[in-house]
C-alpha positions in Angstrom: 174.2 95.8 193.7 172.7 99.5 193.4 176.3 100.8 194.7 178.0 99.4 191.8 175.5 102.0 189.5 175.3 104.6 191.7 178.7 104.8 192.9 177.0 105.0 196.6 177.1 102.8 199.7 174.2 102.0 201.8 175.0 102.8 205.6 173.8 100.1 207.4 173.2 102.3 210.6 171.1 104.7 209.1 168.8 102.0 207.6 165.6 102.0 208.6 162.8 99.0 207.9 159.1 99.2 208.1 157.2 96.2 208.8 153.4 96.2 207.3 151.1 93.0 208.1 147.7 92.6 208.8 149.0 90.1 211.2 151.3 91.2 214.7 151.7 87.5 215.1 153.7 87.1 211.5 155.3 90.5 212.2 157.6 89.7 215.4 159.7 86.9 213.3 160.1 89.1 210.6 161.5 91.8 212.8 163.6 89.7 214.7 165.8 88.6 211.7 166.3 92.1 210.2 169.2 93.6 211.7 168.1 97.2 210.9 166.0 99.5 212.9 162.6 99.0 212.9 160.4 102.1 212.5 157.0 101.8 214.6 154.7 103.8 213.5 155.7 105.0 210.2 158.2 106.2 207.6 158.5 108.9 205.1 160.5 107.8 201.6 161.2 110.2 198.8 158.6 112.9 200.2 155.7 110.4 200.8 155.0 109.3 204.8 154.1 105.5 204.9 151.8 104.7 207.8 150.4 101.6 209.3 147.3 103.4 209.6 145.7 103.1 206.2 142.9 105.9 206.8 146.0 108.5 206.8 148.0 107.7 203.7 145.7 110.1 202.0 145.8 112.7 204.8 149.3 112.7 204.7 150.3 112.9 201.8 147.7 114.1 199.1 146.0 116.6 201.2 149.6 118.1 202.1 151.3 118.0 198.3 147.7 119.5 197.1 147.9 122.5 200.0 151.4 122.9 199.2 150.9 123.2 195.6 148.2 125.7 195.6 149.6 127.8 198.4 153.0 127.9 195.8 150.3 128.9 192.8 148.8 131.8 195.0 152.4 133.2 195.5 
């Protein structure tokens, strides 16, 4: 178990799962036997947003980190 190295518990209310198939038919049994939220449209983990919308991942996250990083440079 990660608590045992890291000396932390997981909070099992604060969890949150998100669910990627190409198919909605195979998603609804998976959802229904995880007894954790279920996010809906998307997640962000360690700084990076996870979408269902593919097209985006690159929107959101390079485009952002590479505006953030030269508008830290100009300062």
């Amino acid at each position: 178990h990660v608590s045992k190295v890291s000396g932390y518990k997981a909070s099992v209310q604060k969890l949150v799962a998100f669910v990627h198939t190409n198919n909605i038919q195979a998603e609804i049994p998976v959802k229904n036997a995880i007894p954790l939220a279920i996010a809906t449209k998307g997640i962000k983990y360690l700084g990076i947003q996870f979408s269902k919308e593919v097209n985006y991942l690159c929107t959101k996250n390079y485009k952002n980190v590479l505006k953030e990083m030269r508008d830290n440079t100009n300062k």
